[in-house]
C-alpha positions, 0 to 999 in steps of 0.5 A: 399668587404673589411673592414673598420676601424670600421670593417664594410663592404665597398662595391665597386660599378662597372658598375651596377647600384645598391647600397647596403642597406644603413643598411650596411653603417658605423658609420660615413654614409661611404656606398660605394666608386665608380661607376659613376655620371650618372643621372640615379646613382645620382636619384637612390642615393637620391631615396635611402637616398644616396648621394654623397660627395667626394674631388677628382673626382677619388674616389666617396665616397657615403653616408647615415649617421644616424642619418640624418638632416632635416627640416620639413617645418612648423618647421622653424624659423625665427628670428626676424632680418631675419623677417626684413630683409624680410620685407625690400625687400632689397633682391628679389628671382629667381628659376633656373635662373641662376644654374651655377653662383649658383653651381660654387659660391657655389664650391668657398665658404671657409667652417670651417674645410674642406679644398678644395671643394666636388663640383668638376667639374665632380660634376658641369657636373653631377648636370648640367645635373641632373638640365637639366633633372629636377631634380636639382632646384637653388634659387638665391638671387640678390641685385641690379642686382647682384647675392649675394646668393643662393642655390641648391639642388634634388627635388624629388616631396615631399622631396627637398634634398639640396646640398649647398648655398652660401652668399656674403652679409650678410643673402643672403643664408638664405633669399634663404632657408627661401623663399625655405622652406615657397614655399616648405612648400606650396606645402606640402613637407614632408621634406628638407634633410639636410643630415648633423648637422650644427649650422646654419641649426639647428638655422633655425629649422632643426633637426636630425632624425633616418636613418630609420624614414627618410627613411620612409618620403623619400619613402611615 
């Protein structure tokens, strides 16, 4: 174990399939680097608070950030130009149709401020089997015939941990989230893990919560 710059513990993970207390992350949510992306490790993680986030396949970075974004279901907001764009039917929805269009479409999206993509294709191999086991759910937004958007993310039973969405016509993602959270909120899950602060998730009534308040929705 060494320190970090904020004289924090970074712990190294090896074969063992473990994490530290999430307590010992540091200010920036910086908990672990290394380990694999087996299944197992991946549930394990988001069982946790933990998940991974990373631009090179050969340096796994885990994270627990506080304080933590979510949003709770009956929280959301729908603006009155995305209440019309529900209403026109000019977009329809699908669930896990088509996981790898919306996972390799997601990898291409040009993000502010980050450069290249986290979703590596060691991340595409280890999600696609996350999704073959169940764990992982995509919704698709198709116009026309066309895939335009969408999302994926972990679904844990009671808490949807989403990973990243894409658009390529305008409001396409947010007609996948909107539609996501009112299933979601139907079948009463206590929250959608957002993990970090957008503008966007917060127009949409996401909120920043304590690590340790959200660690107490995640765990019943």
């Amino acid at each position: 174990m060494e320190k970090d710059k904020k004289n924090l513990p970074l712990f190294f993970l090896g074969d063992r399939l473990e994490f530290p207390p999430v307590s010992a992350a540091n200010e920036d949510g910086l908990l672990a680097v290394g380990g694999d992306l087996s299944p197992e490790r991946l549930v394990l993680a988001y069982r946790n608070g933990i998940f991974p986030w990373f631009n090179d396949d050969a340096l796994i970075l885990w994270w627990s950030p506080d304080p933590r974004m979510v949003l709770f279901p009956e929280k959301l907001k729908i603006s009155k130009s995305m209440r019309k764009v529900l209403r026109s039917k000019q977009f329809s929805l699908t669930t896990n149709t088509s996981f790898d269009s919306v996972l390799e479409h997601c990898a291409k999206v040009n993000r502010k401020g980050q450069e290249g993509t986290w979703i590596t294709t060691n991340i595409r191999k280890a999600y696609r089997e996350l999704f073959d086991k169940g764990f992982a759910k995509s919704y698709e937004v198709w116009q026309d015939g066309a895939l335009v958007g969408g999302l994926y993310g972990i679904d844990l039973g009671h808490v949807f941990c989403g990973e990243s969405m894409f658009s390529l016509v305008p409001n396409a993602s947010k007609f996948a989230f909107i539609k996501m959270v009112k299933e979601l909120q139907q079948l009463n899950y206590n929250i959608v893990d957002c993990q970090v602060h957008t503008a966007h998730l917060e127009s949409l009534g996401a909120e920043l919560i304590s690590r340790s308040r959200f660690l107490e929705i995640l765990k019943g």
